[in-house]
N, C-alpha and C positions, 0 to 999 in steps of 0.2 A: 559118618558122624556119630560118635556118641550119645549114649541117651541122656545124660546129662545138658550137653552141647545143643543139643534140641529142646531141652526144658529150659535154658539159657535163652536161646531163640524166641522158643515161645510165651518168658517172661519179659521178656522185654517188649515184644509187637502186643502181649495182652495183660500183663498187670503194672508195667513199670511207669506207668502215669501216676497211678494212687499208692501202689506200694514200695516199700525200702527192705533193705533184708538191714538187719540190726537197729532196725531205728521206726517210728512211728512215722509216718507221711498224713498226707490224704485218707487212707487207706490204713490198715493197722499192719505193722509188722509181721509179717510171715514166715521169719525165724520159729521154724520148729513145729507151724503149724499146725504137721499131721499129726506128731506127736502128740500135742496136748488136744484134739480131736479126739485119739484115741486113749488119752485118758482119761477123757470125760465118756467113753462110751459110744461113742459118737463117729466114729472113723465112718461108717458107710452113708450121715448123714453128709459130711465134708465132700464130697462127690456132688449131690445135690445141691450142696449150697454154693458152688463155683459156677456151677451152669442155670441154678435158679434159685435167686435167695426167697421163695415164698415161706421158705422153712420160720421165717421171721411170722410173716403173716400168717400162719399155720399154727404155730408155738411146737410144732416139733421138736424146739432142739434149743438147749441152753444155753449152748457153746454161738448159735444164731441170734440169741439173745443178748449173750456179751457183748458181738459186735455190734449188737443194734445200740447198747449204752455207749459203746465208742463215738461211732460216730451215726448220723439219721441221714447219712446221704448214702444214696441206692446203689449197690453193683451190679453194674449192667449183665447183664447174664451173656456168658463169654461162650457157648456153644463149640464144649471143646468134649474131644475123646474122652475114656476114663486113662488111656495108655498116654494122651497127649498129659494131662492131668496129674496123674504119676513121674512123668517127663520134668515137668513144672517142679514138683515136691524134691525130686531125685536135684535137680538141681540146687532147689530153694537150700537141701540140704547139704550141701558141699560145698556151700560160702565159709571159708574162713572169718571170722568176724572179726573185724578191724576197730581201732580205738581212736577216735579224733581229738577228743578230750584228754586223751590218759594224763594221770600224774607224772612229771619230768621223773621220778625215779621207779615207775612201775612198770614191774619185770617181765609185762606183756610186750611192752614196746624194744625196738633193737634200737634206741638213742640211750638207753639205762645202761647198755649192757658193754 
């Protein structure tokens, strides 16, 4: 199995109650996550904050902060590898993003074309 296929696995048995990939849920979208993690500086706090968000209670981290103005309900601290972790992101990042909305002539969709 893939390491992708396994972050696939393991999004769905551990974040896909709260989270959506392109869209805001329960849970804030995680399209791209690590990315803007790590351009706030922050990539090795992202680790920490999936297995334990005190970084919020802490004030270590901004990017902790943002999601704390999203939403004030807690993520259970999901007790997972850094390689499981990565697994997760590898996957989150290999979502094609889809358009449920689109405008009848936008050339993202194949009914325009």
């Amino acid at each position: 199995m893939g390491f992708s296929q396994i972050g696939k696995n393991l999004f769905k048995a551990k974040c896909n109650t709260c989270h959506h990939l392109n869209r805001d849920a329960t849970g804030s979208d995680l399209t791209g996550v690590k990315a803007k993690w790590e351009a706030a500086g922050e990539a090795d706090l992202l680790y920490e904050w999936v297995n334990s968000n005190l970084l919020k209670a802490q004030n270590k981290s901004a990017m902790a902060a943002k999601i704390d103005s999203y939403s004030k309900r807690e993520m259970p601290n999901q007790d997972l590898t850094i390689e499981e972790i990565n697994a997760i992101f590898s996957y989150v990042d290999s979502v094609v993003p889809t358009f449920i909305d689109a405008p009848p002539n936008d050339p993202t969709t194949s009914e325009s074309r």
